[in-house]
C-alpha positions as CSV (number, residue, x, y, z in Angstrom):
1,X,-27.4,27.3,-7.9
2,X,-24.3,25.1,-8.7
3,X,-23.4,22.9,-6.3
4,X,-20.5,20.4,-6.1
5,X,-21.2,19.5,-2.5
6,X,-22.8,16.4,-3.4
7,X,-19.7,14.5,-4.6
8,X,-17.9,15.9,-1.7
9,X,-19.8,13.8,0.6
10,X,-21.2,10.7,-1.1
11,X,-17.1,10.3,-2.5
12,X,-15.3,10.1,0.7
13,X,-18.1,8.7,2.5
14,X,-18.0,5.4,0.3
15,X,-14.2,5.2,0.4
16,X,-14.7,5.6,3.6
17,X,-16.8,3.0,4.6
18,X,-14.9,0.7,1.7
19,X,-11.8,1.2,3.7
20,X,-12.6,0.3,6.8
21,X,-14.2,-3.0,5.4
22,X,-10.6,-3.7,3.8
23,X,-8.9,-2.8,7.1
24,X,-10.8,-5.0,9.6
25,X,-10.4,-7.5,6.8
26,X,-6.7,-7.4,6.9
27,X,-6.4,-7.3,10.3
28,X,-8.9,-10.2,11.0
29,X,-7.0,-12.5,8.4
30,X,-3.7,-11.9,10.3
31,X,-5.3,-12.4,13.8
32,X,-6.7,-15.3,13.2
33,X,-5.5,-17.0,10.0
34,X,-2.1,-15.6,11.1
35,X,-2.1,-14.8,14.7
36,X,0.2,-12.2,14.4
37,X,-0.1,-8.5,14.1
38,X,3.7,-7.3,12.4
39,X,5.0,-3.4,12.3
40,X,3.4,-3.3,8.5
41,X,-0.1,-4.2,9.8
42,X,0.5,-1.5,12.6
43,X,1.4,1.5,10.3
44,X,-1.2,0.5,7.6
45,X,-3.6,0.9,10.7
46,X,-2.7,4.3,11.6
47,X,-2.7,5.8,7.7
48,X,-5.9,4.6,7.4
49,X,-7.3,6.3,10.4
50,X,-5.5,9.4,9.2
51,X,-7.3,8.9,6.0
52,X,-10.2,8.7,7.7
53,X,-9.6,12.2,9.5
54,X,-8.6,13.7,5.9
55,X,-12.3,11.9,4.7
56,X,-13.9,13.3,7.7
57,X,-12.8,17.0,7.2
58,X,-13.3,17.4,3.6
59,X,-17.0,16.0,4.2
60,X,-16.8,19.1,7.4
61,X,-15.8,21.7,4.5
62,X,-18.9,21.6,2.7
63,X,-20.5,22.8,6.3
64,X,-18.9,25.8,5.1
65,X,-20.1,26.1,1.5
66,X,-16.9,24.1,-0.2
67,X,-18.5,22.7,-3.4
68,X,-20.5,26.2,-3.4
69,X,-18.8,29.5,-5.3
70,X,-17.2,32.0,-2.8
71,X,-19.6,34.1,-2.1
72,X,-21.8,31.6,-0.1
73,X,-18.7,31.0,2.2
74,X,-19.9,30.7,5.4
75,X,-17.5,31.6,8.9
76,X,-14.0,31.6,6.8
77,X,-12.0,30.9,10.1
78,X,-13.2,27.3,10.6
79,X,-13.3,27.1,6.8
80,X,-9.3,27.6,6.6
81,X,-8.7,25.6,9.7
82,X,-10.3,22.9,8.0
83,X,-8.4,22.9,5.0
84,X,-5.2,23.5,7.0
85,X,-5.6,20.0,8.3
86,X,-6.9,18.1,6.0
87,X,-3.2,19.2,4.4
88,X,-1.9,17.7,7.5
89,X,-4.1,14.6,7.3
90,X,-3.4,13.5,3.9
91,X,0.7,14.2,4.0
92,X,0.7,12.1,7.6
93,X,-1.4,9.2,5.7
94,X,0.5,9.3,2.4
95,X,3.6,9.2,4.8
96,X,2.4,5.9,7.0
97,X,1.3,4.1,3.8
98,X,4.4,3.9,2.5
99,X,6.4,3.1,5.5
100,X,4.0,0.1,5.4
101,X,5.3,-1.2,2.6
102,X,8.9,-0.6,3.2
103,X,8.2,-2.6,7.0
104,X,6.8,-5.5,4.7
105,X,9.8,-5.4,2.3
106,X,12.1,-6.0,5.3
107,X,10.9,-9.6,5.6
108,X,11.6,-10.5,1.7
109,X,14.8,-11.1,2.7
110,X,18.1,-11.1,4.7
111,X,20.7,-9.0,2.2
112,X,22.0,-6.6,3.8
113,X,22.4,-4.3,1.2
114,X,18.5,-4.6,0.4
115,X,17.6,-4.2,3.8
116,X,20.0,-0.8,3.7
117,X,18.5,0.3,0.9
118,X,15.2,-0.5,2.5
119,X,15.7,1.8,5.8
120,X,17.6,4.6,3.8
121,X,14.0,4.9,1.9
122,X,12.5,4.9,5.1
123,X,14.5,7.7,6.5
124,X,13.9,9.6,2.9
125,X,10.2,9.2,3.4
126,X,10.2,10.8,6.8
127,X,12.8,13.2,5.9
128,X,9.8,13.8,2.8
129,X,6.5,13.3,5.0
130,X,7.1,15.2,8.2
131,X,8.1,18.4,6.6
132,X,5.3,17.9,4.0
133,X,2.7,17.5,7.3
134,X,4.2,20.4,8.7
135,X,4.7,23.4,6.3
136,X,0.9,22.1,5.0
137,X,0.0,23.8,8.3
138,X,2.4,26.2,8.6
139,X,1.8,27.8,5.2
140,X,1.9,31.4,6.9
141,X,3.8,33.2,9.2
142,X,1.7,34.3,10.9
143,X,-0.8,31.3,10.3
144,X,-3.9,33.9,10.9
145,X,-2.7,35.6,7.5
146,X,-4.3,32.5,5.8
147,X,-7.5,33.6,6.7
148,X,-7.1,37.5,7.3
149,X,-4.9,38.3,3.8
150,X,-5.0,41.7,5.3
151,X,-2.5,40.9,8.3
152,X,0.9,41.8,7.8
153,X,3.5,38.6,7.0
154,X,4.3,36.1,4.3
155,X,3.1,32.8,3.0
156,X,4.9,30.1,1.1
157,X,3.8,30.0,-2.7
158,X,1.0,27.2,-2.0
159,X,0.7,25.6,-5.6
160,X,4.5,25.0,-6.1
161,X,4.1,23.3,-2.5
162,X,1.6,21.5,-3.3
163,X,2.8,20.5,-7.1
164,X,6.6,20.0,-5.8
165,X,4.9,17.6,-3.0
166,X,2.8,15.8,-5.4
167,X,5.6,15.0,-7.6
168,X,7.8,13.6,-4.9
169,X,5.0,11.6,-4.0
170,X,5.2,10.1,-7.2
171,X,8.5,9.4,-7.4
172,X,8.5,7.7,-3.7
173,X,5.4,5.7,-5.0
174,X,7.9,4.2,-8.2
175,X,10.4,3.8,-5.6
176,X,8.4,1.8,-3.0
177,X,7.3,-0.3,-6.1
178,X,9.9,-0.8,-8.0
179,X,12.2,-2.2,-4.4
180,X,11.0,-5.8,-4.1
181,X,10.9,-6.6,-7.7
182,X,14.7,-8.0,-7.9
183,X,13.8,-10.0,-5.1
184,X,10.6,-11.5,-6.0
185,X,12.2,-12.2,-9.4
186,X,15.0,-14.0,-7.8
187,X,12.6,-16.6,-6.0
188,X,13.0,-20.0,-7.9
189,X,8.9,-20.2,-8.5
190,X,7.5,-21.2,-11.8
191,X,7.2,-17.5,-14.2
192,X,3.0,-17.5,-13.7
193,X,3.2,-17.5,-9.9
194,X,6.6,-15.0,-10.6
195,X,4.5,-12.9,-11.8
196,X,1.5,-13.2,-9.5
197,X,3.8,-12.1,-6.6
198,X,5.3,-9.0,-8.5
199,X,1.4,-8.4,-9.7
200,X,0.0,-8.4,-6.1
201,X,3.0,-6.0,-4.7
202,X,2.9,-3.8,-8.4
203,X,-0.9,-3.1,-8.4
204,X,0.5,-0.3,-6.4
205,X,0.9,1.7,-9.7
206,X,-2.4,2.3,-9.6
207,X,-2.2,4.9,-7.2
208,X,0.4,6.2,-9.5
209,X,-1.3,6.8,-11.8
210,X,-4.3,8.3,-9.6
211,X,-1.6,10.6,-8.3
212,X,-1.0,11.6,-12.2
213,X,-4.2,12.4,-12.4
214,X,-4.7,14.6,-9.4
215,X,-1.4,16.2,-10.2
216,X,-3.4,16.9,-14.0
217,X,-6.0,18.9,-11.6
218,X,-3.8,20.5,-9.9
219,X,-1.9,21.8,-12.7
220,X,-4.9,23.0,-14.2
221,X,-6.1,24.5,-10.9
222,X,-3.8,27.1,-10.7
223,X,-3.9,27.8,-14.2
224,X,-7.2,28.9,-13.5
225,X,-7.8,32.5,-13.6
226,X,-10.6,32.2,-10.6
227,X,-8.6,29.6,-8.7
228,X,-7.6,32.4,-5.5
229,X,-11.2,34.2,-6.3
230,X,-13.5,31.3,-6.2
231,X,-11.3,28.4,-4.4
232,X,-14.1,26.9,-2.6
233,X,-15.6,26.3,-6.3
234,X,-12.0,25.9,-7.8
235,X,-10.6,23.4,-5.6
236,X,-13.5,20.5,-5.3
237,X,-11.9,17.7,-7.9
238,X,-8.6,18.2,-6.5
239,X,-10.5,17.5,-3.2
240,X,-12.0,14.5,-5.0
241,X,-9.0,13.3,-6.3
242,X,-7.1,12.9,-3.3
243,X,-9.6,10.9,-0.9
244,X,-9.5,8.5,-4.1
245,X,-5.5,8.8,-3.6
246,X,-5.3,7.8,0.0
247,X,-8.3,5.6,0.3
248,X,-6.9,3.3,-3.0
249,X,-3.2,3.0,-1.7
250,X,-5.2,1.7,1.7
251,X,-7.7,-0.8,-0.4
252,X,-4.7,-1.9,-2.3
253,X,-2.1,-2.9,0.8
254,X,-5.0,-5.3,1.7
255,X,-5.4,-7.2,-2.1
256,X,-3.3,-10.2,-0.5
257,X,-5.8,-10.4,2.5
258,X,-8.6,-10.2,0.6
259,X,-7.6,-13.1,-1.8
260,X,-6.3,-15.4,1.7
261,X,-9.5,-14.9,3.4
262,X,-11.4,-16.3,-0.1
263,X,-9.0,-18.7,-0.3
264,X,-9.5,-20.1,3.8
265,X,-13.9,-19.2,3.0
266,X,-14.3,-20.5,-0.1
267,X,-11.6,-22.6,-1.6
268,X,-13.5,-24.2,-4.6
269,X,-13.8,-20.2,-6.1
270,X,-9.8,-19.5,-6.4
271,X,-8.5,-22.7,-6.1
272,X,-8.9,-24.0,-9.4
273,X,-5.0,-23.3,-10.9
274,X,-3.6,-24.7,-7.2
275,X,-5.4,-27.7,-7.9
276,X,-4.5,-28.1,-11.7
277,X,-0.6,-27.5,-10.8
278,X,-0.6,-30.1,-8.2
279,X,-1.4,-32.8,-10.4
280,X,0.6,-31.1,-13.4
281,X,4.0,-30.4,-11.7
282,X,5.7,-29.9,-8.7
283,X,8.3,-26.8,-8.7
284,X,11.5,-27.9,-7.4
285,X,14.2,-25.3,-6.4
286,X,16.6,-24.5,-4.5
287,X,17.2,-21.4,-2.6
288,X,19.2,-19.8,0.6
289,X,17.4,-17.1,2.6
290,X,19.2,-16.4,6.1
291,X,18.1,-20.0,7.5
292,X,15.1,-20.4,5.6
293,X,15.4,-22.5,2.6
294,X,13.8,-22.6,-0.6
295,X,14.6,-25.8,-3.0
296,X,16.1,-25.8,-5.8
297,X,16.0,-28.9,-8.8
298,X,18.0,-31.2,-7.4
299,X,18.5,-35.0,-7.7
300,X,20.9,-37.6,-6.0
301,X,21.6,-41.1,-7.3
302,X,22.6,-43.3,-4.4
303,X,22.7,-47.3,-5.4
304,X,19.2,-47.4,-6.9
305,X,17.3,-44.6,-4.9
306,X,16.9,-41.4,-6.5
307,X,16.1,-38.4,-3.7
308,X,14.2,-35.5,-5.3
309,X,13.1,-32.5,-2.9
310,X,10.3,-30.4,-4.7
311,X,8.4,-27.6,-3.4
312,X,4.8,-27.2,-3.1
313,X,4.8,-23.3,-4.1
314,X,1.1,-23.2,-4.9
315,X,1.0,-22.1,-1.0
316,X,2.7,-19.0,-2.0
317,X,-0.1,-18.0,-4.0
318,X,-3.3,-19.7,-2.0
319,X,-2.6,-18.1,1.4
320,X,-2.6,-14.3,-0.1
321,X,0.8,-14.3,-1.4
322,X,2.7,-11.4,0.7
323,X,1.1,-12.3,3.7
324,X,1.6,-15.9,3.2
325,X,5.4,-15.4,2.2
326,X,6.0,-13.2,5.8
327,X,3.5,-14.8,7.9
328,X,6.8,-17.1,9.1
329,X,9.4,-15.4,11.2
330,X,11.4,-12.9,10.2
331,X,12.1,-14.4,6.3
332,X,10.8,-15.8,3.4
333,X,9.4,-19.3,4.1
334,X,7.6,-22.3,1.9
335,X,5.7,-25.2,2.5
336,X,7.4,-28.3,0.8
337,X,6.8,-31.7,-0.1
338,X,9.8,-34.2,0.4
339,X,9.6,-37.3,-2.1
340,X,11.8,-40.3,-1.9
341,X,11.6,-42.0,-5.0
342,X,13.7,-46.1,-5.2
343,X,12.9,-48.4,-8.4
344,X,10.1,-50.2,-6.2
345,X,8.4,-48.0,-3.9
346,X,7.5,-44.4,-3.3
347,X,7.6,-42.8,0.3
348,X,6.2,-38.9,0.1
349,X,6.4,-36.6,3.5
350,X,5.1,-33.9,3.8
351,X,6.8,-31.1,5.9
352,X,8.2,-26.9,5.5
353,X,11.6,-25.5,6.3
354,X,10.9,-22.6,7.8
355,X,13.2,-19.9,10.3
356,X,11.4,-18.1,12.6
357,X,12.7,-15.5,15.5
C-alpha cells in the first residue's frame, strides 16, 4: 500500500520542534541580553504559534488517511474541516511574519518617506492576508458544499486561489526584502560588515525561493489529471512544501539572535574578524539619524591637537546585527570610541551616542 503519511508527520514535527528552539532563542536573547520585548518580537511570536497550528493540523489529516489514495478516506467531514483551516493557519502566519519584518524596518530609521512607505506595505499586507485567511475558509457558499459536492451552491475556483495567493506572496516576500536595503547601504560601515547587514536581512530570499518551489507543485498539482479524484494522494508535497515555507521564514527572522547569543556564550568561536578589525582599523563616519548619530571621517587641527572621532562598528556585527542595531530606542544607534590624538600624548574614551524614547 503506498503511503506518504510518513513525511507528513516526521516533516512538520521536526520544523516544529526546530522552531520553537529558534523562538525561545530569540525571545530569551532579547529578554535578557536586551531586556526588551519590541512589536517585531511580538508578531513573530504569534506567526509562529499559528505555524504551529498549520503543523499541528496537517500532522491531524493523516488521522484521516491524507498521505493515503482516496479510497481509504476515513470520516470526510473532519477531513475538510481540517484542511479548511490549515488554509486559515498558514495565510494568518504568512501574514504575521511579514508584518514582523516591516515593525523591525520601522527602527532603521527616521525618514519619513521610508517610514510611509513602510506602513503603506503594512496596510497592503493586511489588505493581502486577511482576505487570503478568510475566503481559504470560505471557499463555498454554502461551506458544507466542500464536503457534500452534491448540495446545491457555488465554490471559488480553488487552484487559481491558491496559485494567485502564492504569487502575491512572492511578490510581498521581494518587497519586504528588497525595503531596508537603501538604508542599510547608506550606513557609513566598512563594505564587508555592509554587506553582512544586508546578508542577515536578505537570507530572506530563501523562503523565496521555497515559495517558488511550492508554487512548482502546485502548478503541477492541478495539471494532474487525478488531482480532484485522489487529492488526499495528490496534494501531500504541496502539504510538505508549505510547513517548510512557514517554519523557514520563522527560523530565518531569528539568524541575528542566534549569531548574538554565540557571540555573548562563546566569544572566541565568532569573534575572530571583530578582533582582527580592531587592531587593523577603526571605521570613522559620520552620519545623522533623528538624534542618534553615526560618525563620519572627520579630523580637526586646533594648534597642535588633532581630534579624530572613529566608530567601533564591529558591535554592529558582534551583538546579532538587526537586533543589535534596534536594541537602542527608537533608531539606529552605535557604540563609539572617541580618540584625542596631540603630538605628545594620547587620551582614548570610550562612550556611544545613542537616542532612546
Amino acid at each position: 500500500m503506498d503511503d506518504k503519511r510518513g513525511s507528513i508527520i516526521w516533516l512538520n514535527a521536526v520544523f516544529m520542534t526546530i522552531s520553537t528552539l529558534a523562538i525561545i532563542t530569540r525571545l530569551l536573547t532579547r529578554a535578557l541580553l536586551v531586556r526588551l520585548i519590541r512589536a517585531d518580537n511580538v508578531l513573530i511570536t504569534v506567526a509562529f504559534f499559528f505555524a504551529l497550528g498549520a503543523s499541528s493540523l496537517n500532522i491531524l489529516t493523516t488521522k484521516y488517511r491524507e498521505g493515503l489514495h482516496i479510497e481509504y478516506l476515513k470520516n470526510v467531514l473532519a477531513y475538510s474541516k481540517t484542511i479548511v483551516l490549515t488554509g486559515l493557519f498558514y495565510n494568518t502566519c504568512q501574514m504575521f511574519i511579514k508584518l514582523s519584518y516591516l515593525a523591525l524596518y520601522l527602527r532603521l530609521s527616521p525618514n519619513k518617506t521610508f517610514r510611509l512607505i513602510l506602513y503603506t506595505t503594512m496596510a497592503l499586507v493586511c489588505c493581502y492576508g486577511i482576505p487570503a485567511a478568510t475566503i481559504s475558509m470560505l471557499q463555498c457558499r454554502p461551506l458544507a458544499k466542500l464536503w457534500s459536492s452534491h448540495m446545491p451552491g457555488s465554490c471559488i475556483d480553488i487552484g487559481a486561489f491558491h496559485i494567485s495567493i502564492t504569487v502575491i506572496n512572492m511578490v510581498l516576500d521581494m518587497v519586504v526584502f528588497v525595503l531596508p536595503i537603501p538604508v542599510l547601504w547608506a550606513i557609513k560601515l566598512p563594505r564587508r560588515q555592509r554587506l553582512s547587514l544586508v546578508g542577515i536581512f536578505g537570507v530572506r530570499l530563501i523562503v523565496l525561493f521555497t515559495s517558488a518551489f511550492r508554487l512548482k507543485y502546485l502548478i503541477n498539482l492541478l495539471n494532474t489529471p487525478s488531482f480532484r479524484s485522489d487529492n488526499t494522494w495528490t496534494t501531500v508535497d504541496s502539504l510538505n512544501w508549505s510547513c517548510i515555507e512557514l517554519h523557514l521564514a520563522l527560523l530565518i527572522s531569528c539568524t541575528a539572535a542566534f549569531k548574538a547569543l554565540l557571540h555573548r556564550c562563546l566569544p572566541g568561536l565568532l569573534g575572530t574578524y571583530g578582533s582582527k578589525s580592531r587592531s587593523r582599523r577603526r571605521s570613522t563616519y559620520h552620519q545623522s539619524v533623528g538624534d542618534s548619530y553615526g560618525l563620519q571621517s572627520r579630523g580637526s587641527n586646533v594648534g597642535n591637537f588633532k581630534t579624530a572621532v572613529s566608530a567601533n562598528t564591529n558591535e554592529v556585527l558582534e551583538t546579532g546585527s538587526q537586533e543589535h542595531i534596534v536594541e537602542n530606542g527608537e533608531r539606529i544607534g552605535y557604540a563609539t570610541t572617541v580618540s584625542i590624538q596631540s603630538s605628545s600624548t594620547t587620551a582614548v574614551d570610550g562612550g556611544a551616542i545613542f537616542h532612546t524614547h
